[in-house]
C-alpha positions as CSV (number, residue, x, y, z in Angstrom):
1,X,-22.5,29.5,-18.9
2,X,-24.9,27.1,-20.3
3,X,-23.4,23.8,-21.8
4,X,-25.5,20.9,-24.4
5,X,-25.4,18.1,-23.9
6,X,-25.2,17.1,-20.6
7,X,-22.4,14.9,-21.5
8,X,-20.7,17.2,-24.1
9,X,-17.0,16.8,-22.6
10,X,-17.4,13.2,-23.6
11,X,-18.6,14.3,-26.8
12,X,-15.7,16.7,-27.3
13,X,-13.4,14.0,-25.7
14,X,-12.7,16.9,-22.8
15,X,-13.1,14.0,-20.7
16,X,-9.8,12.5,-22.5
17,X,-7.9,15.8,-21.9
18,X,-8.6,15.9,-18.7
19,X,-7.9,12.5,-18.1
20,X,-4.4,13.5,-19.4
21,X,-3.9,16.4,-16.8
22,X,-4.9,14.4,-14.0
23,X,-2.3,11.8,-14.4
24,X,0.0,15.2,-13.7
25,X,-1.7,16.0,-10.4
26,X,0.9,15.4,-7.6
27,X,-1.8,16.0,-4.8
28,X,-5.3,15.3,-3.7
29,X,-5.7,19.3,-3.5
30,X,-4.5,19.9,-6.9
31,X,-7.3,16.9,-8.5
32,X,-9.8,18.8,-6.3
33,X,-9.0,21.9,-8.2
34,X,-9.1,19.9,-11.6
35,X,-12.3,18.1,-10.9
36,X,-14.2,21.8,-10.2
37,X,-12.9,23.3,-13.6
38,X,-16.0,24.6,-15.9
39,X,-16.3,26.7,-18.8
40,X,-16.6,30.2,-17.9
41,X,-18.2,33.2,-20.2
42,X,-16.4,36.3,-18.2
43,X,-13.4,37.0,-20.3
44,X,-11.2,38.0,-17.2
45,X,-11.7,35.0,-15.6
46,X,-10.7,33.2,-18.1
47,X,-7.5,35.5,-19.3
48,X,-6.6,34.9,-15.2
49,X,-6.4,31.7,-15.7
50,X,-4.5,31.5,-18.9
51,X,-2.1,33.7,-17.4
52,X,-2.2,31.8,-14.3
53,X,-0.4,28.3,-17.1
54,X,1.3,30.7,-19.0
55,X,3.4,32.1,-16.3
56,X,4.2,28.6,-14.5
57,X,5.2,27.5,-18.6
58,X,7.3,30.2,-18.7
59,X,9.0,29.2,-15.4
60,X,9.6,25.1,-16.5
61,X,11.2,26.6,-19.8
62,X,13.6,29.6,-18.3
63,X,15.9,27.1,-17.1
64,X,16.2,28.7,-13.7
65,X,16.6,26.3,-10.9
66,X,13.2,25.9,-9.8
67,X,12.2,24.5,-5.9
68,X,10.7,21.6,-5.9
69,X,7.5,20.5,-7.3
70,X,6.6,17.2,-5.0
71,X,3.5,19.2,-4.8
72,X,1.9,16.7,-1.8
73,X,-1.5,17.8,0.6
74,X,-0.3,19.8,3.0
75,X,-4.4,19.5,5.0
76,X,-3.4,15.8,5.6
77,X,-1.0,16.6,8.4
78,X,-3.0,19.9,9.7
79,X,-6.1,17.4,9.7
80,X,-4.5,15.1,12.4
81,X,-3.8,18.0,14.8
82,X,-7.4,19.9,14.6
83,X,-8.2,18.2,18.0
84,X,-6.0,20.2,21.1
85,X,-3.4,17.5,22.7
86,X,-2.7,15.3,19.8
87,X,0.9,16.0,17.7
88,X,2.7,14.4,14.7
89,X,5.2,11.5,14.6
90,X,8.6,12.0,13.9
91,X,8.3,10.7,10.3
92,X,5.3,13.5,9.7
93,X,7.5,16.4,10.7
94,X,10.1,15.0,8.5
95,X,7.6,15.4,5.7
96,X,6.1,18.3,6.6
97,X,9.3,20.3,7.2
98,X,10.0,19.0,2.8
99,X,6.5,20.5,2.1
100,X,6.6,24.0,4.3
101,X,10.4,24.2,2.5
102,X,8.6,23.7,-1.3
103,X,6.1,26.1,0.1
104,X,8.5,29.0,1.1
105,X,10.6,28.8,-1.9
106,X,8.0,28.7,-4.1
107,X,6.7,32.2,-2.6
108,X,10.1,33.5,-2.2
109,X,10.9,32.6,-5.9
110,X,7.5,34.2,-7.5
111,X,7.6,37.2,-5.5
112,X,11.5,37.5,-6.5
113,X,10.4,37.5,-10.4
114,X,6.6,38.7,-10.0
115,X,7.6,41.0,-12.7
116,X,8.2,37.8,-15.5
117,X,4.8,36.0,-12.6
118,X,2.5,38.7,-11.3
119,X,-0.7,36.0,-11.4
120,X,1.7,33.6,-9.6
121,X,3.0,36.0,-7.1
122,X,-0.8,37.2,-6.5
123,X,-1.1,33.9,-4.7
124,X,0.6,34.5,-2.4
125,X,-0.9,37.5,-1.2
126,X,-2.9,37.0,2.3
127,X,-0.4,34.2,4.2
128,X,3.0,33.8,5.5
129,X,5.3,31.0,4.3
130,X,7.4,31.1,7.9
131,X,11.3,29.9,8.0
132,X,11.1,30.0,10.8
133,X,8.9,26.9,11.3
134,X,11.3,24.9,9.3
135,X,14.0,25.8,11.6
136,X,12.2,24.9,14.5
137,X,11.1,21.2,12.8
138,X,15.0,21.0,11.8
139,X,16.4,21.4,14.8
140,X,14.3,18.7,16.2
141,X,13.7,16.0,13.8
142,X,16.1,14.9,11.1
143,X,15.7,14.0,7.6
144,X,14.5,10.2,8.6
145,X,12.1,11.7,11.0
146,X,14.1,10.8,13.9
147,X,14.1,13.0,17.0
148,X,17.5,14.4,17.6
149,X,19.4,13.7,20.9
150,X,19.9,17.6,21.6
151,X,15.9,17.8,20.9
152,X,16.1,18.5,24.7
153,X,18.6,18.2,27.4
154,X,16.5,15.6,28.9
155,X,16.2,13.0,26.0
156,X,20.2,13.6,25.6
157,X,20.7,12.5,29.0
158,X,18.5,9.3,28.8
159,X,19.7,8.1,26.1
160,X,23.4,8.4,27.3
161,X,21.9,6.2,29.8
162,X,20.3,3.7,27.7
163,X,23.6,3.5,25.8
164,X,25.4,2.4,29.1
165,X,23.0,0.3,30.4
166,X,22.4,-1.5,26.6
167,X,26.3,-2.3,26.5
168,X,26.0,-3.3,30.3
169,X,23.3,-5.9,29.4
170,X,24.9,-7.3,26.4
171,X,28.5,-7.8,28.4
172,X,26.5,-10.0,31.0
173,X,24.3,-11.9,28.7
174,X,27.2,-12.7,26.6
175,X,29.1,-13.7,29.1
176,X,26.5,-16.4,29.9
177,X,26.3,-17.4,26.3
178,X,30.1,-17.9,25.9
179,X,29.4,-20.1,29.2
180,X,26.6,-21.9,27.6
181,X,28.4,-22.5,24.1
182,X,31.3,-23.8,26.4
183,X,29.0,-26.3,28.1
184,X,27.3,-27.4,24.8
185,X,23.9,-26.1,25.8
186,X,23.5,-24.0,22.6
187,X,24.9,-23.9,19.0
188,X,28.6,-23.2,18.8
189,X,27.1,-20.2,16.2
190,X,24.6,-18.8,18.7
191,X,24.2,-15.2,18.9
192,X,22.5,-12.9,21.2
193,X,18.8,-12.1,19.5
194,X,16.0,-10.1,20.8
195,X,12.0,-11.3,21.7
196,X,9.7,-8.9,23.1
197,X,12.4,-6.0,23.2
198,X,14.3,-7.9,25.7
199,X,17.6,-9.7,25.1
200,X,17.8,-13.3,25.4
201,X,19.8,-15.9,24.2
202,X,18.7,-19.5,22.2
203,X,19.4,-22.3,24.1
204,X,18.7,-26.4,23.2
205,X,15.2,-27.1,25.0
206,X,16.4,-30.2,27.2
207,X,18.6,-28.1,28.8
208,X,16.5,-24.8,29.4
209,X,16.3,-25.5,33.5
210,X,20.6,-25.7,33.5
211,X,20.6,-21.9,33.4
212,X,18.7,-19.6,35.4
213,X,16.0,-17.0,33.7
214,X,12.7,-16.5,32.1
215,X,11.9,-18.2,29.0
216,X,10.4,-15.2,26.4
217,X,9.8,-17.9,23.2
218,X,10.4,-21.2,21.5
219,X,11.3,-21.9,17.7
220,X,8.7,-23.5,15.7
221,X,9.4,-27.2,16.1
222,X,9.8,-26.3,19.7
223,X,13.7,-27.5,19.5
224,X,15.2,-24.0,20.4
225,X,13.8,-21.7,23.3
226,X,14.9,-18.1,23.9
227,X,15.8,-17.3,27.7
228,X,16.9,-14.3,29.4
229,X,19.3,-15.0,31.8
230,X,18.9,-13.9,35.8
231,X,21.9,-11.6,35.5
232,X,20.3,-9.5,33.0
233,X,16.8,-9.7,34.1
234,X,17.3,-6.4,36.1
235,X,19.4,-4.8,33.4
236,X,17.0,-5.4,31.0
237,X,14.2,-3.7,33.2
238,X,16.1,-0.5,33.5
239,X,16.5,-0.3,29.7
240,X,12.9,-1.0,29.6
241,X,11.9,1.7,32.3
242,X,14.5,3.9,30.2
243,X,12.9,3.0,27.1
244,X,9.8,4.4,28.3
245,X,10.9,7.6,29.9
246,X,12.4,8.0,25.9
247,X,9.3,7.2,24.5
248,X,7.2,9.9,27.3
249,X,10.2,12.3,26.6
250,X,9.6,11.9,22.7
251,X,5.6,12.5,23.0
252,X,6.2,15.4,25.4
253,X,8.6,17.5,22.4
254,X,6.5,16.4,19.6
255,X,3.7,17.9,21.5
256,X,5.4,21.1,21.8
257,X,6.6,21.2,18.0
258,X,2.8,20.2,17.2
259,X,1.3,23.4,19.6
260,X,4.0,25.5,17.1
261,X,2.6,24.2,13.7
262,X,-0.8,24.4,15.1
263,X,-0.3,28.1,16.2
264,X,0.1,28.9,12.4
265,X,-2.9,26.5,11.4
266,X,-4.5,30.1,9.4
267,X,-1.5,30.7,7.9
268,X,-0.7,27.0,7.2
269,X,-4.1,26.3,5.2
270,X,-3.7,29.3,3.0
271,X,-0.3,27.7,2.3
272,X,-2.4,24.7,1.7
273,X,-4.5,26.1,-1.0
274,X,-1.6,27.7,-2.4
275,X,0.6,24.4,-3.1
276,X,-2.7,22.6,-4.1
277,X,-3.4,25.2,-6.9
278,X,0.0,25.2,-7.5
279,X,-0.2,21.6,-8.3
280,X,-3.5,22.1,-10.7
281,X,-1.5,25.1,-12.5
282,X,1.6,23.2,-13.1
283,X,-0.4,20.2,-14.6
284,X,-2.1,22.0,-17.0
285,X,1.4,23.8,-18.1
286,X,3.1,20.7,-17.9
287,X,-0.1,19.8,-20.5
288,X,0.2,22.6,-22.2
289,X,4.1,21.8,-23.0
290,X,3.1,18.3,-24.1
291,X,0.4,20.4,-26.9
292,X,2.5,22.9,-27.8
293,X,-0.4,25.0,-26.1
294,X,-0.1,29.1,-26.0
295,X,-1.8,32.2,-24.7
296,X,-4.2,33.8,-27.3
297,X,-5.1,37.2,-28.0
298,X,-8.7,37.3,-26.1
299,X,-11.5,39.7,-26.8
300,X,-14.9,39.4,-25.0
301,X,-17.1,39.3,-27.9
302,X,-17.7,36.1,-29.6
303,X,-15.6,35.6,-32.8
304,X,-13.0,32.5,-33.7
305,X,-10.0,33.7,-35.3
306,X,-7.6,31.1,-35.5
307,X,-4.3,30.0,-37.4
308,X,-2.9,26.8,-37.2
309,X,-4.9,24.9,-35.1
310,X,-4.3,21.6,-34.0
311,X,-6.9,19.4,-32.3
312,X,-5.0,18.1,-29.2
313,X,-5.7,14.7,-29.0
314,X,-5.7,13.9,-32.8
315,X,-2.1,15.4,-32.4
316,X,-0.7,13.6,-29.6
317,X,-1.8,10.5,-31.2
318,X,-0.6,11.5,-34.4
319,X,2.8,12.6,-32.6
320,X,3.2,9.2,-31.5
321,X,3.3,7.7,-34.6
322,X,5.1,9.7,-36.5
323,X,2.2,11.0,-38.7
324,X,1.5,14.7,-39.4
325,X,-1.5,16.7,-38.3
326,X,-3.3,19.3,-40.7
327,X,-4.1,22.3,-38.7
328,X,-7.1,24.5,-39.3
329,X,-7.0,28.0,-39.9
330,X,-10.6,29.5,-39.5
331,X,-12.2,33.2,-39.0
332,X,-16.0,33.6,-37.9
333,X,-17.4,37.0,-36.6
334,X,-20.0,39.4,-36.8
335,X,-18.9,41.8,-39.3
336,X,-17.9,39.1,-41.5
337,X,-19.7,35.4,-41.5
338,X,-20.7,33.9,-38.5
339,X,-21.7,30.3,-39.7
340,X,-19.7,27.6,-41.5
341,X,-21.0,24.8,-43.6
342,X,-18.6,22.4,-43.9
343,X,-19.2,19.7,-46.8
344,X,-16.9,17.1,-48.8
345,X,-16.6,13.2,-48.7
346,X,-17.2,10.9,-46.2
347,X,-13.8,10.3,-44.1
348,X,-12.7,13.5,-44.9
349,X,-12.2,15.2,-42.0
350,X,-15.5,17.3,-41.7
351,X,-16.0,15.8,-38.3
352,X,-13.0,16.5,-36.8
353,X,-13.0,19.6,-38.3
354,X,-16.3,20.7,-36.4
355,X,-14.9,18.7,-33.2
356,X,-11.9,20.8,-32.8
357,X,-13.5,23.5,-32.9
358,X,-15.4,22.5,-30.0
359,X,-12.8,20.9,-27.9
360,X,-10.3,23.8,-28.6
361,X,-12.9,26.8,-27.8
362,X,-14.1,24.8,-24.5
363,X,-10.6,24.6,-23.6
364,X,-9.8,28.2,-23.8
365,X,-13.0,28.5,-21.9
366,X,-11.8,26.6,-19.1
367,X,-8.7,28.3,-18.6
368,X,-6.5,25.7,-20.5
369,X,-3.7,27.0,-23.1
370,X,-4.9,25.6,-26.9
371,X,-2.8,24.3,-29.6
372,X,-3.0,27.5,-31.6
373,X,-0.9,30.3,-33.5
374,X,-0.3,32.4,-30.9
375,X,-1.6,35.2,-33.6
376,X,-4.7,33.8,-33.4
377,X,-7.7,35.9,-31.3
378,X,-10.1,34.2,-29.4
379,X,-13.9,35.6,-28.5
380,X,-16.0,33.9,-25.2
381,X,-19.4,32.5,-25.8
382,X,-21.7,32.1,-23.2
383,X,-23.4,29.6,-24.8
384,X,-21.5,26.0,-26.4
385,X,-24.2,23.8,-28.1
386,X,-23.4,20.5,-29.5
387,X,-25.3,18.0,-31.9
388,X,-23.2,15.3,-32.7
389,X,-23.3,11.7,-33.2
390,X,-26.0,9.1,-32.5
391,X,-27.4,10.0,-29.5
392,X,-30.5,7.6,-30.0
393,X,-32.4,7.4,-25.8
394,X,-33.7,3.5,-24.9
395,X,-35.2,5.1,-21.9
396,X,-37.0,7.7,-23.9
397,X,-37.8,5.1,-27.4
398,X,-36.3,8.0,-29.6
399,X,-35.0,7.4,-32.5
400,X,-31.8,8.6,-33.8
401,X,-33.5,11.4,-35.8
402,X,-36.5,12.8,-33.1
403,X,-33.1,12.9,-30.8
404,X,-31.7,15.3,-33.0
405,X,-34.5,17.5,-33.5
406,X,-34.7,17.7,-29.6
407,X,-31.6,19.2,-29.2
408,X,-32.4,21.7,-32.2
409,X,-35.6,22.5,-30.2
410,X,-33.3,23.3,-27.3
411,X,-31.1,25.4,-30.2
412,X,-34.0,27.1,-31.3
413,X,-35.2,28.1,-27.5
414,X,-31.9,28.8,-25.7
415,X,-29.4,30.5,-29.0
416,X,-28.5,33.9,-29.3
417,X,-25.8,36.1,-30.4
418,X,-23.0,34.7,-28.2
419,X,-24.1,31.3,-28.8
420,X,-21.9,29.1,-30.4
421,X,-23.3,25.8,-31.9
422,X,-21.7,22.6,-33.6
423,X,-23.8,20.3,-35.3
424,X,-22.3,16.9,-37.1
425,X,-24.2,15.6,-40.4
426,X,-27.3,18.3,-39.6
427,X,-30.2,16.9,-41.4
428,X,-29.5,13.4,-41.7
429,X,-31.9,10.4,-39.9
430,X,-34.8,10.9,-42.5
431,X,-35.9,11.2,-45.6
432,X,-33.4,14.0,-47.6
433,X,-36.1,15.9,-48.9
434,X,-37.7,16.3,-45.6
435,X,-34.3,16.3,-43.3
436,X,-32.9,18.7,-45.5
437,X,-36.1,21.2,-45.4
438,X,-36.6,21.1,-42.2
439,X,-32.3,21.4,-41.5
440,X,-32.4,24.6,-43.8
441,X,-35.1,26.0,-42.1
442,X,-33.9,25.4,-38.4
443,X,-30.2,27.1,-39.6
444,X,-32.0,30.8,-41.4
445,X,-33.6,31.0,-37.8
446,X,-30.3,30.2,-36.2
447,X,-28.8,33.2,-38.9
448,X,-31.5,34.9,-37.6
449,X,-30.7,34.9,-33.9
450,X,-26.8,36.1,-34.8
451,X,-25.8,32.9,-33.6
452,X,-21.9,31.5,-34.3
453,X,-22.0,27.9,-35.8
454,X,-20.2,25.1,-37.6
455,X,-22.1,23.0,-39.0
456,X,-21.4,19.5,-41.8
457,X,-23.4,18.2,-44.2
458,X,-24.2,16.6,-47.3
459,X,-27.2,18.3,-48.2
460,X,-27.1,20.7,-51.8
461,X,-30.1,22.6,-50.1
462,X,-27.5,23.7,-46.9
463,X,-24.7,24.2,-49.3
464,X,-26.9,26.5,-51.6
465,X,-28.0,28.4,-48.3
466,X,-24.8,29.2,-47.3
467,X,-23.9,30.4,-50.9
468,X,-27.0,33.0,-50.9
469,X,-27.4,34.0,-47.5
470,X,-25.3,37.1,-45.5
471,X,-23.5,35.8,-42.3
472,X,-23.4,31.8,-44.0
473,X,-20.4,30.9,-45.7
474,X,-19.1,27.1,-47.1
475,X,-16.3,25.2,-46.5
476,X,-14.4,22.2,-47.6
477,X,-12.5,19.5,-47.2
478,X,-9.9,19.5,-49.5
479,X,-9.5,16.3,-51.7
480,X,-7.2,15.0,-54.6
481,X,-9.8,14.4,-56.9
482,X,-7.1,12.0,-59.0
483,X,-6.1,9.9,-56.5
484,X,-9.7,10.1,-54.6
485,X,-7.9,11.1,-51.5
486,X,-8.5,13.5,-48.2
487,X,-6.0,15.9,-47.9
488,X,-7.6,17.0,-44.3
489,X,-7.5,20.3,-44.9
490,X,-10.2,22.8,-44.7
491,X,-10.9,25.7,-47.5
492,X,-13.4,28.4,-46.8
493,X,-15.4,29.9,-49.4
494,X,-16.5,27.3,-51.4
495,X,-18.8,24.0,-50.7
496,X,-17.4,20.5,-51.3
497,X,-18.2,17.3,-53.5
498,X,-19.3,14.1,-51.6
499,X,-17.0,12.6,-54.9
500,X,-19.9,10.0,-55.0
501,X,-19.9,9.1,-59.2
502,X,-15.9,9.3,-58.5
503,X,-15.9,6.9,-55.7
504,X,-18.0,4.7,-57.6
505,X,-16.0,4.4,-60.6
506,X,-12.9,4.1,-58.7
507,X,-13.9,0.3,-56.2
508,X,-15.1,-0.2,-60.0
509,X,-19.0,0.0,-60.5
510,X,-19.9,-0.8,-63.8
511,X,-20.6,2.5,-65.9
512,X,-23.5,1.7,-67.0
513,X,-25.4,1.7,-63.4
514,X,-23.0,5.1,-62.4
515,X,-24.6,6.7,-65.6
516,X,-27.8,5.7,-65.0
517,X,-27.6,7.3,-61.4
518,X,-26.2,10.3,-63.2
519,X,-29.4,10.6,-65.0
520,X,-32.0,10.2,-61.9
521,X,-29.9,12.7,-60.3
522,X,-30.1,15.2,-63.3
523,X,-27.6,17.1,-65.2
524,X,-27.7,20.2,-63.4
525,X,-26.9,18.6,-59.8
526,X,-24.2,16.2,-61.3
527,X,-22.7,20.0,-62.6
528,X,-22.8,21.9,-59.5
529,X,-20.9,18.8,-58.1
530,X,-18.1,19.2,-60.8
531,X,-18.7,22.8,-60.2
């Protein structure tokens, strides 16, 4: 599908909206999926991936109780085992057993409703969410990610062992602090402590030589040292060797937990890819919640049919404010016209008008659910062409208006009949006469080519063309012409007044100088404006 201008999500603020979805992303995998998502012109693509949101919004609205949707990278834990011999930690499998659960409940509960989810349940085809696994990670690691004591008979027995041999130390190393707190070589609130996994107890310095033992540390103003005494030197070495046999014992049953995950590794990464789109499909429903966004109808051929629509990020900021949004209702096709003109005052909406257009129709193209009347229909265009804004190049010394007419040459080249173009103030950066002529001309070879089109403008010439010319048609802004206000809402069929005279008199020009404009301009243009 081919896109203008290089930067047009930015123009069309897609950037904005997809700014919005990735804040919903739970997972590196799901912002992989996000940052890869284009515009596509094949209409089942697109319908896929509709269905695809629509399903999962159907899901967080049936108030069933869903599993979970901590939707975290599944690849980061298979990417530490990819090498033979290595395993996970304790505190992995504890995480990984919480992901591999979201995994098979998520397949189990699509593929119990894939009548209400048959996209959602097709993802699942090709891999095997295995309970198994689970069972095997719960029966050896707990919830903290500690290895159990029945993880084998083994670690059961050493640790009964390090039990007895931990109290054994403590009794005799307390037995020489009591002695020492008796004697006054300590603190009469001196407690057993630990340095370098060892237990020792903290004696005064000048008397460090009146018990027997090895001296692990001092205190920082060197008043206090830590000393384990001679009767638990040996006891402490058999917790340590003990220690160690836990720690080898540990390794060895990780080890064999990690050869189980890694002998589903093919299995695993499917699942992978499965929880990562998962992510990507439940932040563009969750989106689509926030936008009130639905499924349209689709067709394949080009045509906008639309009812209420609401540009997304006008009405989320609206919404936040408490202001309402005018939606647009708009129909282009082939039988009918293909090309809008859209006139009226300044700061009446034209703009956003044209721009919602874009941003809505580029949406739909990329598989997002719009802000639309759910009766609406929606056509694919393989083409999207934007003109809007002052795209004036340093690098290139163009001015504002030769920009312009570069991307029209691009138009001119590249439009056909499943082109859809938007152009903002279309003429404008010259003189009128000139800008308008050469505007006029540029849009009966864009009529020509079948093309679809919104277009704004001020120029009479454009209006006039639209009025005389099959497949053109007007439009305009609405405006309370007493209170010389926008009412935001666009009307089809006719063109609009720029309200210039009326403007005028109303910030309070003196009459004179608006009826002397009225005469330069001549009475028939000044009637087809009250016209």
């Amino acid at each position: 599908m081919l896109e203008y201008p290089v930067d047009i999500q930015e123009k069309l603020g897609m950037d904005q909206v997809m700014q919005l979805v990735r804040a919903k992303c739970r997972s590196e995998y799901g912002l992989e999926f996000l940052n890869k998502v284009k515009p596509s012109s094949r209409a089942d693509d697109i319908n896929k991936w509709l269905d695809q949101t629509n399903e999962m919004v159907k899901a967080l609205t049936s108030g069933d109780d869903l599993p979970s949707r901590d939707f975290q990278d599944l690849r980061t834990f298979l990417k530490k085992i990819k090498v033979k011999g290595t395993f996970l930690q304790g505190e992995d499998f504890s995480q990984l057993r919480s992901l591999l659960t979201l995994l098979y409940d998520w397949t189990q509960y699509v593929k119990k409703h894939q009548e209400t989810y048959p996209e959602l349940c097709s993802l699942t085809y090709g891999f095997i969410a295995d309970k198994a696994l689970i069972a095997e990670i719960e029966e050896i690691v707990d919830e903290r990610g500690v290895v159990r004591d029945t993880a084998s008979p083994e670690l059961a027995s050493i640790r009964a062992m390090l039990i007895q041999k931990e109290k054994a130390v403590r009794t005799a190393i307390n037995k020489v602090l009591r002695k020492a707190i008796q004697d006054k070589l300590t603190d009469e609130d001196s407690s057993v402590t630990i340095r370098d996994g060892r237990l020792v107890i903290p004696l005064k310095a000048e008397h460090k030589r009146r018990i027997q033992g090895f001296v692990h540390d001092e205190s920082a103003t060197g008043q206090t040292v830590y000393l384990e005494p001679t009767e638990a030197l040996q006891l402490n070495n058999e917790v340590r060797e003990l220690q160690y046999q836990e720690k080898r014992e540990i390794a060895r049953i990780l080890t064999r937990l990690t050869d189980l995950v890694r002998e589903s590794m093919d299995d695993l990464e499917k699942g992978s890819f499965f929880i990562g789109l998962l992510d990507f499909i439940h932040a563009k429903a969750s989106f689509a919640l926030q936008i009130e966004g639905v499924k349209p109808e689709i067709t394949k051929n080009p045509q906008v049919k639309w009812y209420n629509a609401r540009h997304p990020l006008l009405w989320l900021a609206h919404e936040a404010t408490g202001k309402p949004t005018v939606p647009l209702s708009l129909e282009l096709s082939r039988q009918e016209n293909r090309i809008l003109v859209i006139s009226g005052p300044n700061a009446g909406g034209k703009s956003v008008a044209l721009k919602s257009v874009g941003l809505i129709q580029y949406l739909f193209q990329c598989g997002f659910l719009v802000p639309v009347s759910e009766a609406s229909t929606f056509g694919v265009f393989r083409n999207i062409f934007l003109d809007i804004g002052d795209t004036q190049s340093l690098e290139n010394d163009l001015s504002t208006y030769s920009s312009h007419l570069t991307s029209m040459r691009y138009f001119q080249e590249m439009s056909d009949r499943n082109t859809l173009f938007l152009i903002d103030e279309f003429g404008t950066g010259t003189e009128p006469q000139f800008g308008g002529a050469i505007a006029e001309s540029i849009l009966g070879q864009l009529n020509q080519r079948k093309s679809f089109g919104v277009i704004t403008t001020h120029y009479q010439n454009l209006k006039k063309f639209a009025e005389n010319n099959e497949g053109v048609v007007n439009g305009a802004m609405k405006y309370d012409v007493g209170a010389l206000e926008p009412l935001f809402e666009l009307e089809v069929g006719k063109p609009g007044s720029s309200f210039a005279f009326e403007i005028a008199k109303k910030i309070g020009l003196p009459k004179n100088i608006i009826e002397d404009a009225k005469g330069m301009v001549g009475t028939s243009q000044v009637d087809y404006e009250h016209l």
